[in-house]
C-alpha positions as CSV (number, residue, x, y, z in Angstrom):
1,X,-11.8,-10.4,11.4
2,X,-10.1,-11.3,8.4
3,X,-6.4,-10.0,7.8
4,X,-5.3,-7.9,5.1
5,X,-2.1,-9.6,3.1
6,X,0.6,-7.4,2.9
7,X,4.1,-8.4,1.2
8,X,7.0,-8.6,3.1
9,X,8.7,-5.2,1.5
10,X,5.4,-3.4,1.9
11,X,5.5,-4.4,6.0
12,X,9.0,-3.5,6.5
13,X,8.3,0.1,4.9
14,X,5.2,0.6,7.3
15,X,7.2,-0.6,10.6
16,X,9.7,1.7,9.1
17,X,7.4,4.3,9.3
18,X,5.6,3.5,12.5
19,X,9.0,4.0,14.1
20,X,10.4,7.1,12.6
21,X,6.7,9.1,13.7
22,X,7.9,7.4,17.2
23,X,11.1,9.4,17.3
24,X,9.7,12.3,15.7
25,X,6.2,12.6,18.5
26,X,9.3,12.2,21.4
27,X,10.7,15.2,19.4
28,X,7.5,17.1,19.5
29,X,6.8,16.5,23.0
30,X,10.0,18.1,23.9
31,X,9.1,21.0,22.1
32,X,5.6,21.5,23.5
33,X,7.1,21.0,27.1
34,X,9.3,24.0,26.1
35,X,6.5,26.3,25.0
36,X,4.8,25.5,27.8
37,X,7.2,27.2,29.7
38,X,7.2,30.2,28.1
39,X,3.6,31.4,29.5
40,X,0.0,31.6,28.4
41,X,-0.8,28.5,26.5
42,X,-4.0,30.1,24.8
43,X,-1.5,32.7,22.8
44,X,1.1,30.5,22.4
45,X,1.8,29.3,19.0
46,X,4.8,27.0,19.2
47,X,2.6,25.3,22.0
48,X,-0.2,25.2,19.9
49,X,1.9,23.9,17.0
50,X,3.6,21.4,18.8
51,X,0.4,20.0,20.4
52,X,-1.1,20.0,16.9
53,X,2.3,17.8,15.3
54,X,1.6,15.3,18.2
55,X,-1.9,15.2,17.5
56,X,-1.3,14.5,13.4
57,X,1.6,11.9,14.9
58,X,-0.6,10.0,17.1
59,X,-3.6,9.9,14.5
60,X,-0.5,8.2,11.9
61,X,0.7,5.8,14.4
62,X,-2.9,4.5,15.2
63,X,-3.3,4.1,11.5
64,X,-0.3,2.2,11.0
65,X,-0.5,-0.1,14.3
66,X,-4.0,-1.0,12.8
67,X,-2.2,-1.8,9.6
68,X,0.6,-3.7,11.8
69,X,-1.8,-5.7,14.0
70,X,-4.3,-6.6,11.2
71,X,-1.9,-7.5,8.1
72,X,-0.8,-11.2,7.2
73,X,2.3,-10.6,5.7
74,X,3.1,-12.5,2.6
75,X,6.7,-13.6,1.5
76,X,6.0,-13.4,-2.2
77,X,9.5,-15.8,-3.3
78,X,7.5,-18.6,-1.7
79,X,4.5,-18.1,-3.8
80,X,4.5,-19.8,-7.6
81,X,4.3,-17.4,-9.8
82,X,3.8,-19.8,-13.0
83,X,-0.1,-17.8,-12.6
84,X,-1.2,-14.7,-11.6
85,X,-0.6,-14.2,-8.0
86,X,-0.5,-12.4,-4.9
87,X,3.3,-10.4,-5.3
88,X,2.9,-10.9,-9.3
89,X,3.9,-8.7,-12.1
90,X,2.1,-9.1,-15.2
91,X,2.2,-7.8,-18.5
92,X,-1.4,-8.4,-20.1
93,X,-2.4,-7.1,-23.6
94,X,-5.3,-5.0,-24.4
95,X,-6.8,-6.9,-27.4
96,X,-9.3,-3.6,-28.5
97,X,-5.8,-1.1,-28.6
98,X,-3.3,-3.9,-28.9
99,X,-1.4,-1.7,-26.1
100,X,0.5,-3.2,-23.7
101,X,0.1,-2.9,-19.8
102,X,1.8,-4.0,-16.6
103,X,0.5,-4.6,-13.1
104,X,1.8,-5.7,-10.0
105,X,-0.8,-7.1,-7.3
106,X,-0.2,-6.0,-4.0
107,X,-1.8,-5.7,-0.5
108,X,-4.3,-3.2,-0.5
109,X,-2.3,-0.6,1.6
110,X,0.6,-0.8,-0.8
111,X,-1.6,0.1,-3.9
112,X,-0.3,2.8,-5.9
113,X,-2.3,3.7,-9.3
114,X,0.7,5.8,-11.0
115,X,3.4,2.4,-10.5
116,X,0.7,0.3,-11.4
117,X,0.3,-1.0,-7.8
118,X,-3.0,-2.5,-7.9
119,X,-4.7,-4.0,-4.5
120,X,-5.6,-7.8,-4.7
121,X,-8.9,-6.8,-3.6
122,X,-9.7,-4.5,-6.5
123,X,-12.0,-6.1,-9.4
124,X,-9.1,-6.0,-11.7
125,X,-6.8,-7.3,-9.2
126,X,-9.4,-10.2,-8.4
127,X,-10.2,-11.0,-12.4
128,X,-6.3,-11.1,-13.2
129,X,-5.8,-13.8,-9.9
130,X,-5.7,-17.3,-11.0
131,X,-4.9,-16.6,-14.6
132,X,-2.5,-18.5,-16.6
133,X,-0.3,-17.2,-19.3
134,X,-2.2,-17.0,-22.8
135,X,-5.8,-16.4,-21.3
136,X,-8.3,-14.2,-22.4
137,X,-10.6,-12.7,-20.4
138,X,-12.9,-9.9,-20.5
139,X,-13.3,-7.1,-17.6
140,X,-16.3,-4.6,-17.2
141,X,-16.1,-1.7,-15.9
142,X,-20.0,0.3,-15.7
143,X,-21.2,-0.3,-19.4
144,X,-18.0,-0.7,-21.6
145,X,-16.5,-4.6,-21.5
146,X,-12.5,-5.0,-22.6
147,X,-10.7,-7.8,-23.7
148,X,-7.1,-8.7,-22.5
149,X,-4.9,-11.4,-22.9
150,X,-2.2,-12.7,-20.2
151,X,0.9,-12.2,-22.0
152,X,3.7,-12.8,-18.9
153,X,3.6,-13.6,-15.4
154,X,6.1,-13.3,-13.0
155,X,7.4,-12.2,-9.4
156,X,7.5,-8.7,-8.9
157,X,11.5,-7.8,-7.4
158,X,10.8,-4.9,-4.9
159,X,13.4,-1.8,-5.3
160,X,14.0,-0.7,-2.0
Protein backbone atom coordinates (compact mmCIF):
# COMPACT_ATOMS: atom_id res chain seq x y z
CA UNK A 1 0.00 0.00 0.00
CA UNK A 2 1.25 3.17 -0.91
CA UNK A 3 1.84 5.86 1.88
CA UNK A 4 0.21 9.15 1.99
CA UNK A 5 2.94 12.19 2.33
CA UNK A 6 2.32 14.22 5.13
CA UNK A 7 4.68 17.30 6.16
CA UNK A 8 6.42 17.32 9.13
CA UNK A 9 4.03 20.14 10.89
CA UNK A 10 0.96 18.41 9.68
CA UNK A 11 2.37 14.88 11.57
CA UNK A 12 3.27 16.60 14.70
CA UNK A 13 -0.31 18.21 14.93
CA UNK A 14 -2.04 14.65 14.40
CA UNK A 15 0.34 12.85 17.05
CA UNK A 16 -0.67 15.85 18.95
CA UNK A 17 -4.05 14.94 18.64
CA UNK A 18 -3.80 11.17 18.84
CA UNK A 19 -2.40 11.83 22.29
CA UNK A 20 -4.62 14.40 23.91
CA UNK A 21 -7.99 11.84 22.82
CA UNK A 22 -5.58 9.28 24.86
CA UNK A 23 -5.79 11.35 28.06
CA UNK A 24 -9.17 12.44 27.47
CA UNK A 25 -10.80 8.33 26.78
CA UNK A 26 -8.64 7.59 30.41
CA UNK A 27 -10.86 10.60 31.56
CA UNK A 28 -14.03 9.13 30.23
CA UNK A 29 -13.44 5.72 31.46
CA UNK A 30 -13.17 7.06 34.88
CA UNK A 31 -16.30 8.61 34.54
CA UNK A 32 -18.25 5.65 33.09
CA UNK A 33 -16.75 3.41 36.08
CA UNK A 34 -18.39 6.01 38.28
CA UNK A 35 -21.89 5.88 36.78
CA UNK A 36 -21.71 2.45 36.81
CA UNK A 37 -21.84 2.48 40.33
CA UNK A 38 -24.58 4.45 40.74
CA UNK A 39 -27.22 1.57 39.58
CA UNK A 40 -29.21 0.51 36.57
CA UNK A 41 -27.08 1.05 33.48
CA UNK A 42 -30.15 0.98 31.09
CA UNK A 43 -31.49 4.50 32.79
CA UNK A 44 -28.38 5.78 33.49
CA UNK A 45 -27.36 8.76 31.43
CA UNK A 46 -23.92 9.82 32.62
CA UNK A 47 -23.15 5.93 31.91
CA UNK A 48 -24.63 6.13 28.80
CA UNK A 49 -22.82 9.36 27.99
CA UNK A 50 -19.64 8.36 29.09
CA UNK A 51 -19.82 5.04 27.12
CA UNK A 52 -20.91 7.05 24.12
CA UNK A 53 -17.52 9.84 24.51
CA UNK A 54 -15.34 6.64 24.64
CA UNK A 55 -17.02 5.21 21.73
CA UNK A 56 -16.56 8.76 19.52
CA UNK A 57 -12.74 8.70 21.21
CA UNK A 58 -11.88 5.23 20.07
CA UNK A 59 -13.50 5.80 16.48
CA UNK A 60 -10.87 9.23 16.46
CA UNK A 61 -7.90 7.39 17.53
CA UNK A 62 -8.39 4.52 14.93
CA UNK A 63 -8.65 7.22 12.39
CA UNK A 64 -5.64 8.93 13.38
CA UNK A 65 -3.28 5.75 14.04
CA UNK A 66 -4.39 4.83 10.44
CA UNK A 67 -3.15 8.25 9.43
CA UNK A 68 0.03 7.65 11.74
CA UNK A 69 0.94 4.18 10.41
CA UNK A 70 0.20 4.94 6.77
CA UNK A 71 1.81 8.53 6.26
CA UNK A 72 5.42 9.22 4.86
CA UNK A 73 6.24 12.27 6.43
CA UNK A 74 7.96 14.85 4.39
CA UNK A 75 10.46 17.47 5.78
CA UNK A 76 9.56 20.23 3.27
CA UNK A 77 13.15 22.56 3.99
CA UNK A 78 14.81 19.55 2.28
CA UNK A 79 12.77 19.73 -0.84
CA UNK A 80 13.86 22.52 -3.69
CA UNK A 81 11.40 24.67 -4.06
CA UNK A 82 12.86 26.58 -7.27
CA UNK A 83 9.30 24.53 -8.80
CA UNK A 84 6.23 23.69 -7.66
CA UNK A 85 6.49 21.14 -4.92
CA UNK A 86 5.32 19.08 -2.32
CA UNK A 87 5.28 21.75 0.97
CA UNK A 88 5.10 24.72 -1.76
CA UNK A 89 3.28 27.97 -1.68
CA UNK A 90 2.50 29.45 -4.87
CA UNK A 91 1.04 32.53 -6.09
CA UNK A 92 -0.36 31.74 -9.73
CA UNK A 93 -2.39 34.28 -11.87
CA UNK A 94 -5.63 33.79 -13.35
CA UNK A 95 -5.08 35.00 -16.96
CA UNK A 96 -9.15 35.17 -17.82
CA UNK A 97 -9.70 37.69 -14.37
CA UNK A 98 -6.17 38.69 -14.03
CA UNK A 99 -6.84 37.90 -10.15
CA UNK A 100 -4.35 36.72 -8.20
CA UNK A 101 -4.44 33.30 -6.06
CA UNK A 102 -2.24 31.47 -3.61
CA UNK A 103 -2.01 27.75 -2.75
CA UNK A 104 -0.10 25.73 -0.64
CA UNK A 105 0.23 21.82 -1.56
CA UNK A 106 -0.12 19.67 1.25
CA UNK A 107 -0.71 16.04 2.30
CA UNK A 108 -4.05 15.13 1.65
CA UNK A 109 -5.17 15.05 5.41
CA UNK A 110 -3.86 18.51 5.93
CA UNK A 111 -6.08 20.04 3.06
CA UNK A 112 -8.04 22.85 4.11
CA UNK A 113 -10.12 24.76 1.17
CA UNK A 114 -10.76 28.17 3.19
CA UNK A 115 -6.43 28.56 3.83
CA UNK A 116 -6.02 27.43 0.48
CA UNK A 117 -4.60 24.04 1.66
CA UNK A 118 -4.89 22.00 -1.32
CA UNK A 119 -3.96 18.04 -1.23
CA UNK A 120 -1.17 16.98 -3.71
CA UNK A 121 -3.42 14.43 -4.89
CA UNK A 122 -6.16 16.88 -6.06
CA UNK A 123 -6.18 17.59 -10.03
CA UNK A 124 -5.11 21.13 -9.27
CA UNK A 125 -2.64 20.12 -6.82
CA UNK A 126 -1.28 17.52 -9.47
CA UNK A 127 -1.36 20.18 -12.68
CA UNK A 128 0.43 22.92 -10.44
CA UNK A 129 3.37 19.97 -9.47
CA UNK A 130 6.37 20.21 -11.59
CA UNK A 131 5.74 23.79 -12.74
CA UNK A 132 8.34 26.36 -13.05
CA UNK A 133 7.95 30.00 -12.48
CA UNK A 134 6.45 31.85 -15.70
CA UNK A 135 4.40 28.74 -17.07
CA UNK A 136 1.19 28.76 -18.39
CA UNK A 137 -0.93 26.17 -18.22
CA UNK A 138 -4.49 25.52 -18.63
CA UNK A 139 -6.82 23.45 -15.95
CA UNK A 140 -10.35 21.93 -16.75
CA UNK A 141 -12.71 21.57 -14.59
CA UNK A 142 -16.28 19.69 -16.23
CA UNK A 143 -16.69 21.89 -19.48
CA UNK A 144 -15.09 25.39 -18.67
CA UNK A 145 -11.01 25.34 -19.32
CA UNK A 146 -8.84 28.33 -17.34
CA UNK A 147 -5.69 29.70 -17.91
CA UNK A 148 -3.08 30.51 -15.24
CA UNK A 149 0.25 31.54 -15.16
CA UNK A 150 3.00 30.56 -12.31
CA UNK A 151 3.83 33.78 -10.93
CA UNK A 152 6.06 32.72 -7.51
CA UNK A 153 7.08 29.68 -5.95
CA UNK A 154 8.31 29.13 -2.74
CA UNK A 155 8.37 27.03 0.73
CA UNK A 156 5.37 27.43 2.62
CA UNK A 157 6.66 28.51 6.65
CA UNK A 158 4.12 26.63 8.86
CA UNK A 159 2.55 28.89 11.81
CA UNK A 160 2.22 26.79 14.54
Amino acid sequence: MQKDLITKNGFEKIVKEFKALLKQKTFWVKEKEIAAQLGDRSENAEYIAAKEQIRNTDKRLRFLDKIINNSEVIDISLIPHNRVNFGSEILIEDLDTNEFKTFIIVGTHETNPNNNKISNKSPFGRALIGKNIEDEFEFRINENFYEYKIISVKEYKFED
